[in-house]
N, C-alpha and C positions, 0 to 999 in steps of 0.2 A: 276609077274603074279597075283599074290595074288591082288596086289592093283586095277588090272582092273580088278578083279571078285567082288572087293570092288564098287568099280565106281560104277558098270554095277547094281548090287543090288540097291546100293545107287539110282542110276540113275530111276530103277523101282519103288521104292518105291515113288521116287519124281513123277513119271507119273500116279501110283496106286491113289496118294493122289492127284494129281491135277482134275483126272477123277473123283472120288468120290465126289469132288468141283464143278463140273460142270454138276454133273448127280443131286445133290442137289438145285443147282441153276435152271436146267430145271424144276425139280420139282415145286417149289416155281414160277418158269413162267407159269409154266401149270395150277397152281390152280389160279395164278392171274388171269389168260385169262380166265378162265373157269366159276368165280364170276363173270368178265364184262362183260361173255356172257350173263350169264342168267340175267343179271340184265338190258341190251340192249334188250332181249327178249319179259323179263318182261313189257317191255317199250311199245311195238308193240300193236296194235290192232288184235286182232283175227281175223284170214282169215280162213272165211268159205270153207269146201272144197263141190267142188261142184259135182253134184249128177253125179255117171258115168252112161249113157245109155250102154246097152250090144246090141251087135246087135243079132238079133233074129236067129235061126234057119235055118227059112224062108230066110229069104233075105242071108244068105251064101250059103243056097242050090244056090239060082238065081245067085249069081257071083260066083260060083262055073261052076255052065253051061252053063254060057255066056261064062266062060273064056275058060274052056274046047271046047265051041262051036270057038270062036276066034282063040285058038291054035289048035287046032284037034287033041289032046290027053288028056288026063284025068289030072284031077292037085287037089289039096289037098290045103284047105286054111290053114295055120299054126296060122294066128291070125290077126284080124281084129277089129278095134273100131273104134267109131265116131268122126268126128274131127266137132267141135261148131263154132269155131271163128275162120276161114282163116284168114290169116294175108298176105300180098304178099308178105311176107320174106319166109315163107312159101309155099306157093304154087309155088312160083320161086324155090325153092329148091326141093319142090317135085316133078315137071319139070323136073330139070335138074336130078334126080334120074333116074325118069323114061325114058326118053332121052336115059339114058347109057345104058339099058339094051339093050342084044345083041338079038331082040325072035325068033328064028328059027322055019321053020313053016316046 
């Protein structure tokens, strides 16, 4: 019994020290990746981020009580922005969104 409490030590220590080898070596990969990122970064042209418009007050009262007027009970807008550049990847997607919805009147 002694000799397999021997092993079984022996055995941890061999896995203690192999994990420590390899939490080391992640190390050493994460800071390599992390110099090529910034140095692919470095490399980029600056992208302007472009201006957000907020939509105004006004105009959520108005689809507020259009919608309200459309479904015949009250509704609460949660959050609403501009969209600039349709794309028809998009507008097919926000289709088929709106599509799903089930509206009970």
């Amino acid at each position: 019994m002694a000799s397999t409490a021997m092993e079984k030590d022996a055995a941890r220590a061999e896995m203690e020290a192999e994990l420590q080898r390899l939490q080391s070596e992640l190390e050493a990969l994460k800071t390599d990746f992390a110099a090529r990122l910034s140095a692919l970064e470095s490399k980029l042209p600056a992208i302007p981020t472009p201006a957000v418009e907020e939509v105004s007050a006004e105009v959520l009262a108005v689809i507020a009580v259009a919608v309200t007027a459309f479904l015949g009970k009250k509704v609460k807008i949660r959050s609403a922005h501009l969209l600039h550049t349709p794309s028809p990847w998009g507008q097919a997607g926000r289709a088929i969104v709106q599509a799903s919805h089930n509206l009970h009147r």
